[in-house]
N, C-alpha and C positions, 0 to 999 in steps of 0.2 A: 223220760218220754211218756206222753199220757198215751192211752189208745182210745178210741173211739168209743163207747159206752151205748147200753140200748136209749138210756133217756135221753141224749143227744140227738137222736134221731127226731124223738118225740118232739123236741124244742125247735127243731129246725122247720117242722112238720105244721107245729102250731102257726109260726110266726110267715111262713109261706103261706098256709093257707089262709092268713087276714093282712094282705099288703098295705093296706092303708093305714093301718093299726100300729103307733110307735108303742112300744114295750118295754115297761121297765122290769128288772129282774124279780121285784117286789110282786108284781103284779102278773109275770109271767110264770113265775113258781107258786104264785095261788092259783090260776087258772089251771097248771096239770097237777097241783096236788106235790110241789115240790117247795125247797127253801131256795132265796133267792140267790143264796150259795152257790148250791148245785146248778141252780140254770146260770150262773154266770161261768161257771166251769164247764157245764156244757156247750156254753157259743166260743170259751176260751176252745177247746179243744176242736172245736166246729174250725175256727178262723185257722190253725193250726196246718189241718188237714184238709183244708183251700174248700170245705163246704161252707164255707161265708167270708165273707171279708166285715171290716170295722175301720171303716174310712177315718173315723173321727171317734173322741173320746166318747164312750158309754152310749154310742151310734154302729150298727151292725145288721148285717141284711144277707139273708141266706144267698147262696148262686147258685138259683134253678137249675141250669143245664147242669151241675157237678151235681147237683142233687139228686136229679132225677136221674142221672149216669149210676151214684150208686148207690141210689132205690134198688134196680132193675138189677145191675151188677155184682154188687157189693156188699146186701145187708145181711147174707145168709152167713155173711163170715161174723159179725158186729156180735 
């Protein structure tokens, strides 16, 4: 079982905050300074833990209200 991690947040964070913006892992782990590894392992464990879903293959979209639930809730545990 993976746990939540701080960059995961960060990735959830980025990708909320530019909705229109589709994101490749490539391209999303040069933008926070990560490999596109790790940011794929972060939305892997994001969809995990129901702070995003991935309707479709290498297609995934954070879910604001679970996000923001634990932003305010949740991150002082992460």
């Amino acid at each position: 079982m993976d746990f939540l991690k701080r960059q995961d947040l960060l990735v959830l964070l980025k990708v909320a905050a530019h909705p229109p913006q589709r994101w490749t892992y490539a391209a999303l782990g040069e933008a926070l300074a990560m490999s596109a590894s790790e940011t794929h392992a972060s939305v892997k464990r994001a969809v995990v833990s129901g702070l995003a879903v991935a309707p479709a293959r290498e297609e995934w979209l954070p879910v604001k209200p679970n996000l923001l639930e634990f932003i305010l809730h949740g991150v002082r545990y992460v």
